[in-house]
DSSP file (Angstrom, degrees, kcal/mol; ACC not computed):
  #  RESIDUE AA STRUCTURE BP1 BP2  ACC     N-H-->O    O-->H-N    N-H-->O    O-->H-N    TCO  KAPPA ALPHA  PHI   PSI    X-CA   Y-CA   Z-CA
    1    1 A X              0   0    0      0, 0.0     2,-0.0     0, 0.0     0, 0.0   0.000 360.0 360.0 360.0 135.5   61.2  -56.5   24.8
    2    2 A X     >  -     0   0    0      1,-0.1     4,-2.8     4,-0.0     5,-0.2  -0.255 360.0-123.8 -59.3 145.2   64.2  -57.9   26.5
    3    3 A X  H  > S+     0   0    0      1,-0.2     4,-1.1     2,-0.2    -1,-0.1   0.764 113.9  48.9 -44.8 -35.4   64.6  -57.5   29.8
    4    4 A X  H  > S+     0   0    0      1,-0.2     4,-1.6     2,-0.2    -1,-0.2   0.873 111.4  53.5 -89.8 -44.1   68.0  -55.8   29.4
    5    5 A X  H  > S+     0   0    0      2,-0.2     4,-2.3     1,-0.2    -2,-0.2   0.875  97.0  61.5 -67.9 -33.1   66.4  -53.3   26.7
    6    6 A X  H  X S+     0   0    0     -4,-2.8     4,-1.2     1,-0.2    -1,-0.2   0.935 104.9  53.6 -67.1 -33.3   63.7  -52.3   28.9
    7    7 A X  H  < S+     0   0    0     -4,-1.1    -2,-0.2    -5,-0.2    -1,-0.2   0.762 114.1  40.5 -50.2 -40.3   66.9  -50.9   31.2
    8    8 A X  H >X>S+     0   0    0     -4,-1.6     3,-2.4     2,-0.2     5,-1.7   0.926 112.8  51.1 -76.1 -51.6   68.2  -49.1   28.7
    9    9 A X  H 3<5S+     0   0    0     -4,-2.3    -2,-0.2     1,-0.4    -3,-0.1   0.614 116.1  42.5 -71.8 -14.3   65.0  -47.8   27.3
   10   10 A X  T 3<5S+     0   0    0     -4,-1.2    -1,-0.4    -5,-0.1    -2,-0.2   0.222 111.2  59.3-100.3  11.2   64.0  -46.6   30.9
   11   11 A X  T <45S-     0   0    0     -3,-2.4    -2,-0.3     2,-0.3    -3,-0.1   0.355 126.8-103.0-107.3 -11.6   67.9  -45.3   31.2
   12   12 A X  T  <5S+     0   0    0     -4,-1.4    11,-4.3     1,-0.3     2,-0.3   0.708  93.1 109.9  94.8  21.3   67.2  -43.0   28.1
   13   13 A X  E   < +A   22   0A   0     -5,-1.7    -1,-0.3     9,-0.3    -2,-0.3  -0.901  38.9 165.2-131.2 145.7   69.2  -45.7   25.9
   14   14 A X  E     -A   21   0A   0      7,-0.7     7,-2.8    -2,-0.3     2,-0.2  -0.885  30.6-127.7-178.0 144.6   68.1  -48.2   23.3
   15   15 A X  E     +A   20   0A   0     -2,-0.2     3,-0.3     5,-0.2     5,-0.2  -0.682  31.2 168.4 -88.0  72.9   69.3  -50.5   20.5
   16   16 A X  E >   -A   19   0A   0      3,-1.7     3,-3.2     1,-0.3     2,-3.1  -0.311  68.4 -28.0 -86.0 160.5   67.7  -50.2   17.2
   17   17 A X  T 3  S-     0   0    0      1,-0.3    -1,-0.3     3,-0.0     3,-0.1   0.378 121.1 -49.8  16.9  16.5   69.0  -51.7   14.4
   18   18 A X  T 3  S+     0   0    0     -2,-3.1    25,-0.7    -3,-0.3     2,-0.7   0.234 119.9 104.1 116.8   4.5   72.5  -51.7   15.4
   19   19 A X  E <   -Ab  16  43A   0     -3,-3.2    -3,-1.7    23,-0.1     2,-1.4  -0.813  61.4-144.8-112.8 133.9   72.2  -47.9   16.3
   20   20 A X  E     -Ab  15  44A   0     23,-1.1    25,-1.6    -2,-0.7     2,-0.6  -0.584  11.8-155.0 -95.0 120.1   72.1  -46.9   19.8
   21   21 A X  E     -Ab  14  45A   0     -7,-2.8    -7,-0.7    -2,-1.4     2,-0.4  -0.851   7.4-170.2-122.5 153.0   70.1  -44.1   21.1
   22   22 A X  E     -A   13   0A   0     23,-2.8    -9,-0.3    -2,-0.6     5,-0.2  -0.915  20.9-122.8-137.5 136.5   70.5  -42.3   23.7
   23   23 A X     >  -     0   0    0    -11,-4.3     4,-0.6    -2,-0.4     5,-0.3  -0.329  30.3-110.8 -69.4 131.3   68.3  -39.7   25.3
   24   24 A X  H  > S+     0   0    0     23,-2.3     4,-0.9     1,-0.2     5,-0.1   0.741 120.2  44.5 -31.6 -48.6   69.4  -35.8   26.0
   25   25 A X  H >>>S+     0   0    0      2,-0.2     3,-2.5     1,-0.2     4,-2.2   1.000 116.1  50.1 -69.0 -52.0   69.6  -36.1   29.6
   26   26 A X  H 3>5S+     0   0    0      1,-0.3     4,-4.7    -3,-0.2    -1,-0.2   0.853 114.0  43.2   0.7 -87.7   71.4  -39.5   29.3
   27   27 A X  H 3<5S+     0   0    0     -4,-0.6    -1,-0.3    -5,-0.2    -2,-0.2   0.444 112.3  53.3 -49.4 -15.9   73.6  -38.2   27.2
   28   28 A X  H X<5S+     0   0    0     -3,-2.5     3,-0.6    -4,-0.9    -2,-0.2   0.949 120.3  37.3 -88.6 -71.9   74.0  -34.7   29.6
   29   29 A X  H 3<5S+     0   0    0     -4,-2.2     3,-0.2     1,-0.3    -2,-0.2   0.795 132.7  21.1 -42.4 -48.1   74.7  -37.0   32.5
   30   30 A X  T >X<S+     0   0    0     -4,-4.7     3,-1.4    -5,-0.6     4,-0.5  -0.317  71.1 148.3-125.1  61.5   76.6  -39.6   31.4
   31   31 A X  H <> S+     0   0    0     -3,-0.6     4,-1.5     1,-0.3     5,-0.3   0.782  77.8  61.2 -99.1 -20.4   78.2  -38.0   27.7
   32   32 A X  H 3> S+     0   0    0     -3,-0.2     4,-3.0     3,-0.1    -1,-0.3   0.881  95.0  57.5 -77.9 -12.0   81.4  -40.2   28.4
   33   33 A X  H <> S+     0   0    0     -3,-1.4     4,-1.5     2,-0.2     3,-0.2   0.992 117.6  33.9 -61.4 -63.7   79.3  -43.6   28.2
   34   34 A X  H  X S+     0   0    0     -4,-0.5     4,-2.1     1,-0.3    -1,-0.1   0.788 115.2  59.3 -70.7 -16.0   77.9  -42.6   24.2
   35   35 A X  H >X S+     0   0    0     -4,-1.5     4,-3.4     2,-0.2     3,-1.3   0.996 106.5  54.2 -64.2 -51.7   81.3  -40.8   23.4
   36   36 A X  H 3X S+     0   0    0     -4,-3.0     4,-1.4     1,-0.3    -2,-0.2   0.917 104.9  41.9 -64.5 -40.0   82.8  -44.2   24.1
   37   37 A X  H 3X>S+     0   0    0     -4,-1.5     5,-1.3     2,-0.2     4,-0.7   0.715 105.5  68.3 -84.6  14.4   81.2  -46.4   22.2
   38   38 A X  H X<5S+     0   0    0     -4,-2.1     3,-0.8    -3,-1.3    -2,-0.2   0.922 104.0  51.7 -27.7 -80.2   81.5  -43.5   19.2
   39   39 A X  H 3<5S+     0   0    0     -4,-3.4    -2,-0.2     1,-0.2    -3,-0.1   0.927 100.3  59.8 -34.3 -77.9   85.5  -44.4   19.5
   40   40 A X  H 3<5S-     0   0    0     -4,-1.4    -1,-0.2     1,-0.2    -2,-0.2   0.673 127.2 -94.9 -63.7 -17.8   85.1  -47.8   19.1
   41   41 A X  T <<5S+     0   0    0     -3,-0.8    -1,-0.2    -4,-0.7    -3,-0.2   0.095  80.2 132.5 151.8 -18.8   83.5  -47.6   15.8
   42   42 A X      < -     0   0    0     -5,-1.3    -1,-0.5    -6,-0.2     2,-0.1  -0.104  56.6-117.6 -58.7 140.8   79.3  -47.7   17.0
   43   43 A X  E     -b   19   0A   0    -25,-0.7   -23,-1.1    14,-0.0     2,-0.4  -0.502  30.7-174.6 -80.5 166.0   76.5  -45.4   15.9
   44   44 A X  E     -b   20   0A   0     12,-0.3    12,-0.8   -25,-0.2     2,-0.4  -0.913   5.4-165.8-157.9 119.2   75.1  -43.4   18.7
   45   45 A X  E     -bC  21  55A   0    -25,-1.6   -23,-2.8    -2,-0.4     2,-0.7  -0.980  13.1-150.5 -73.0 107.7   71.8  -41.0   18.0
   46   46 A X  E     - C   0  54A   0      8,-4.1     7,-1.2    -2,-0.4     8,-0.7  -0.890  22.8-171.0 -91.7 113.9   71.4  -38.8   20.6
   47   47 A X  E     - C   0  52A   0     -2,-0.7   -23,-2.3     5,-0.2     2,-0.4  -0.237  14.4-158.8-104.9 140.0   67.2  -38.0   20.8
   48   48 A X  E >  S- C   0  51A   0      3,-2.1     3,-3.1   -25,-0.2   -25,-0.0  -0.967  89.7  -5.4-126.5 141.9   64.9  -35.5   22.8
   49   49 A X  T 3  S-     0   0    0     -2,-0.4     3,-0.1     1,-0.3   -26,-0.0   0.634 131.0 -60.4  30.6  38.6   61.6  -36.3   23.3
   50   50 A X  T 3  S+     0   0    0      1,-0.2     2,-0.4     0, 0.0    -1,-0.3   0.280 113.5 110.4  81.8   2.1   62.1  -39.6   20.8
   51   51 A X  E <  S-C   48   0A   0     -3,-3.1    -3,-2.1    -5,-0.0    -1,-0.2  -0.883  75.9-115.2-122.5 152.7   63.0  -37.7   18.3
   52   52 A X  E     +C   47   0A   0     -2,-0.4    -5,-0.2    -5,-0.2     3,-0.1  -0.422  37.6 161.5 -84.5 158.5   66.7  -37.6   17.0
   53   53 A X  E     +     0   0A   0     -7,-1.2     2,-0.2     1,-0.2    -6,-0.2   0.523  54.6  13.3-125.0 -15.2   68.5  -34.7   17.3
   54   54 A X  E     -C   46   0A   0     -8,-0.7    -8,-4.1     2,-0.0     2,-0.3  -0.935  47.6-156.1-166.5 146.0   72.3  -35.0   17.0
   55   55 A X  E     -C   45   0A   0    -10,-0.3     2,-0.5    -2,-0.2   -10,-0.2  -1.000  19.3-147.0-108.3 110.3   74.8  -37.9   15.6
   56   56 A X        -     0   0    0    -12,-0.8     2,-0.3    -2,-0.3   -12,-0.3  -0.863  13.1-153.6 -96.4 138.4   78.5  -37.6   17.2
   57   57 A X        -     0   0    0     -2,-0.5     2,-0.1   -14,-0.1   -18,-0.1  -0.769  15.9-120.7-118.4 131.8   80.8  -38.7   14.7
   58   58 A X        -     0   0    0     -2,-0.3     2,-0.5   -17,-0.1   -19,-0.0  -0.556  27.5-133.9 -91.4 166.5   84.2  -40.1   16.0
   59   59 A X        -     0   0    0     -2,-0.1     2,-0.4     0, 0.0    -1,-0.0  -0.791  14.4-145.8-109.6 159.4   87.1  -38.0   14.5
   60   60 A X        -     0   0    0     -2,-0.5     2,-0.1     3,-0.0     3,-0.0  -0.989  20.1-132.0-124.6 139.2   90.3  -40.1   13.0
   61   61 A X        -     0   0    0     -2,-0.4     2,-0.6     1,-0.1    -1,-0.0  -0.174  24.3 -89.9 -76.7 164.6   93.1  -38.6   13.5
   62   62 A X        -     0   0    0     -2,-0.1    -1,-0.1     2,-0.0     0, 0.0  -0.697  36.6-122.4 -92.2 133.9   95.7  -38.0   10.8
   63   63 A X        -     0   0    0     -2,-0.6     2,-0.4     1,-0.1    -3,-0.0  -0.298  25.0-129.8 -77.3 153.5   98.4  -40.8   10.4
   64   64 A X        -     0   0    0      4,-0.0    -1,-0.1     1,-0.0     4,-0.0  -0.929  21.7-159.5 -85.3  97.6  102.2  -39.0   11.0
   65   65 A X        -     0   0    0     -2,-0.4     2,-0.4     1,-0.1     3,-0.3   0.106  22.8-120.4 -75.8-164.9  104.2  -40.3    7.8
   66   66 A X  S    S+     0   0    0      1,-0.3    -1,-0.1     2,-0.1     0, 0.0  -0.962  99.3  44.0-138.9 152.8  108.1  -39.9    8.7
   67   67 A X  S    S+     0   0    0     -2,-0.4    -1,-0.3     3,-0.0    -2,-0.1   0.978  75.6 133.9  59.0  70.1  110.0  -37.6    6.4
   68   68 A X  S    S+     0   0    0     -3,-0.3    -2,-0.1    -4,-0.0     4,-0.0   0.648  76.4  44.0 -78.9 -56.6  107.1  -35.2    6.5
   69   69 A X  S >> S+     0   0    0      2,-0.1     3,-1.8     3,-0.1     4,-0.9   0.487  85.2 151.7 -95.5   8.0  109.3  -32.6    7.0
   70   70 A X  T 34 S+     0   0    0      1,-0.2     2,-2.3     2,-0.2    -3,-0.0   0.185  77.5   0.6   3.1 131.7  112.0  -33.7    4.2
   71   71 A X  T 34 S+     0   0    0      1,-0.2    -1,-0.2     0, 0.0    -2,-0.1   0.443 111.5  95.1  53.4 -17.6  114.0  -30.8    2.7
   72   72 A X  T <4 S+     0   0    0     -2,-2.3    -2,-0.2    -3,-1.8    -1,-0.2   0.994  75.4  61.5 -83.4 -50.2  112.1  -28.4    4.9
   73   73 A X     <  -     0   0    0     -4,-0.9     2,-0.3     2,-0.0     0, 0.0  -0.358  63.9-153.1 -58.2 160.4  114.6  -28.2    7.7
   74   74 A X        -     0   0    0     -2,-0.0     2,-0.5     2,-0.0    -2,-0.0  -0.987   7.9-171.3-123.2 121.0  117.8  -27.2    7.9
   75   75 A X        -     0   0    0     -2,-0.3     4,-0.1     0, 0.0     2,-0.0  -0.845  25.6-123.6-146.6 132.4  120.5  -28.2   10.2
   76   76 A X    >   -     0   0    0     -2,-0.5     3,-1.2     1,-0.1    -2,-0.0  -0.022  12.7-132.5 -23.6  98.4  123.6  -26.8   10.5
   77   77 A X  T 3  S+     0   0    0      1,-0.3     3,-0.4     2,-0.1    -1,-0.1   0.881 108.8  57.5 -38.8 -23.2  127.1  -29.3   10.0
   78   78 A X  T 3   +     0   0    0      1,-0.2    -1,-0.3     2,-0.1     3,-0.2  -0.041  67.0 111.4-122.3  55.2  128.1  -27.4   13.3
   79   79 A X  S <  S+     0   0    0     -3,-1.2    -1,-0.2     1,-0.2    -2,-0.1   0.241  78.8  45.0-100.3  26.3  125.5  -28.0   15.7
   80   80 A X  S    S+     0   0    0     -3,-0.4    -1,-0.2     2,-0.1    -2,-0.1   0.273  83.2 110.1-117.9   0.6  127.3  -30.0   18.1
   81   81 A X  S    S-     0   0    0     -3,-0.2    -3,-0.0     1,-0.1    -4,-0.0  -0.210  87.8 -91.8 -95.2 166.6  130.2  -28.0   18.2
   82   82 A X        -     0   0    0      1,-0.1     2,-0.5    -2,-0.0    -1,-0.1  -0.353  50.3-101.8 -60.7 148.0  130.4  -26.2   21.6
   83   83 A X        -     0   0    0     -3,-0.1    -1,-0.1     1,-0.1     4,-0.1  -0.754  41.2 -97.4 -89.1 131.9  128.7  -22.6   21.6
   84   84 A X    >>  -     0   0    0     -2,-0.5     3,-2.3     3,-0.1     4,-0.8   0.191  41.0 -99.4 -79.0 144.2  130.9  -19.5   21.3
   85   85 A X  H 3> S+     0   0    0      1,-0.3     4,-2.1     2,-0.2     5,-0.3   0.693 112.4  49.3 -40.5 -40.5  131.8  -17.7   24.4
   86   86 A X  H 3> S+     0   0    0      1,-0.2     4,-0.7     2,-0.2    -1,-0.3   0.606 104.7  57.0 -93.0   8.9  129.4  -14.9   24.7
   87   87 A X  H <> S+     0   0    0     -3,-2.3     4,-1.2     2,-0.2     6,-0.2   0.453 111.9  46.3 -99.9 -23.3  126.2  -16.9   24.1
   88   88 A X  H  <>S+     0   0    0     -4,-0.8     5,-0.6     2,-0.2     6,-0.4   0.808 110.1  54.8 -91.8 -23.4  127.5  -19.1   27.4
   89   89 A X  H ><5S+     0   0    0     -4,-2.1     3,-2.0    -5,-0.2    -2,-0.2   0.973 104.2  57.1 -64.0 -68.8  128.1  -15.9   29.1
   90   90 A X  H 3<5S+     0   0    0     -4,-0.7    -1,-0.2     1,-0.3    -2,-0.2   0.766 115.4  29.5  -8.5 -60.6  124.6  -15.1   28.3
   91   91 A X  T 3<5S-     0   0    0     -4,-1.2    -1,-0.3     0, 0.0    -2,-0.2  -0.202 108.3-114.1-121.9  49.3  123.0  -17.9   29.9
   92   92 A X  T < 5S+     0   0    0     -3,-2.0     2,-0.6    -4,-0.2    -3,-0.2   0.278  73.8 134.4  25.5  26.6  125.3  -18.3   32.3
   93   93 A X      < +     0   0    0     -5,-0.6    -4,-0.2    -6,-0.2    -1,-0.1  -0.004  50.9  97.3 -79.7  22.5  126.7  -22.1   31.1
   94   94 A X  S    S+     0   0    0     -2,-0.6    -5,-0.1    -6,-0.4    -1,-0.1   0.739  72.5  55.3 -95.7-107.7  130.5  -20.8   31.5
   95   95 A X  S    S-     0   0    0      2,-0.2     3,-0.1    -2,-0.1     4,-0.0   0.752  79.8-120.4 -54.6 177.6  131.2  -22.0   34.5
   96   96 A X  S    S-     0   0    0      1,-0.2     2,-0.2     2,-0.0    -1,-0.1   0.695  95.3 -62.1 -81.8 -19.9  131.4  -25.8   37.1
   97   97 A X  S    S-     0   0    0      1,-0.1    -1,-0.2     0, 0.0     3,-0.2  -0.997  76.2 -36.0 176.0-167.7  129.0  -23.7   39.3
   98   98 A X  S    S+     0   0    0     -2,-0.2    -1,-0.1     1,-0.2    -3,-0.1   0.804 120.9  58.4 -25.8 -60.6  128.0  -20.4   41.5
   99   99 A X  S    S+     0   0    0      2,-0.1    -1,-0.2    -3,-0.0    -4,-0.0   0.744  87.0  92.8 -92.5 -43.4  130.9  -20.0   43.1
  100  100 A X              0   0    0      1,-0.2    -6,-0.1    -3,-0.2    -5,-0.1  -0.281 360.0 360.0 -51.9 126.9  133.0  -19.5   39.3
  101  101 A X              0   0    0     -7,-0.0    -1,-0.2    -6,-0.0    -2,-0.1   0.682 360.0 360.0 -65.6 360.0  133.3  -15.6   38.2
């Protein structure tokens, strides 16, 4: 055993076969170290008493085509045109400031 594995393997971490496990408390303590290499594409067993007990599985998000929403909106030819007097009265957007009745 490698020097470097015996550090992990007393650290609750170890590489087997290209899957890393890593021991409950490890994992407890330190859950952003296995999470990360999860992201980056690595298998990660987390173990309790050597034996495994959970796999975290990294999640891919779903790509966002453009024109997703095609034909489902609607917008109006006259939605720039200025908005009608009693809707600015409303939210008070009539006047240059306070001071204007």
């Amino acid at each position: 055993m490698t020097p470097r594995a015996a550090l992990d393997r007393a650290a609750g971490r170890a590489d087997v076969g290209g899957v890393t496990t890593v021991a409950v408390g490890e994992a407890k303590t330190h859950l952003s170290r296995p999470l990360r290499r999860v992201e980056q594409g690595e298998e990660v067993v987390i173990e309790r008493d050597g034996r495994p007990v959970a796999r975290p599985v990294r999640v891919e998000r779903p790509r966002r085509e453009s024109g997703h929403c095609a034909g489902r909106l609607h917008v109006p030819d006259d939605v720039d045109d200025p908005s009608p007097d009693h809707l600015l009265d409303l939210v008070g957007g009539r006047g240059g400031g306070p001071e204007d009745p």
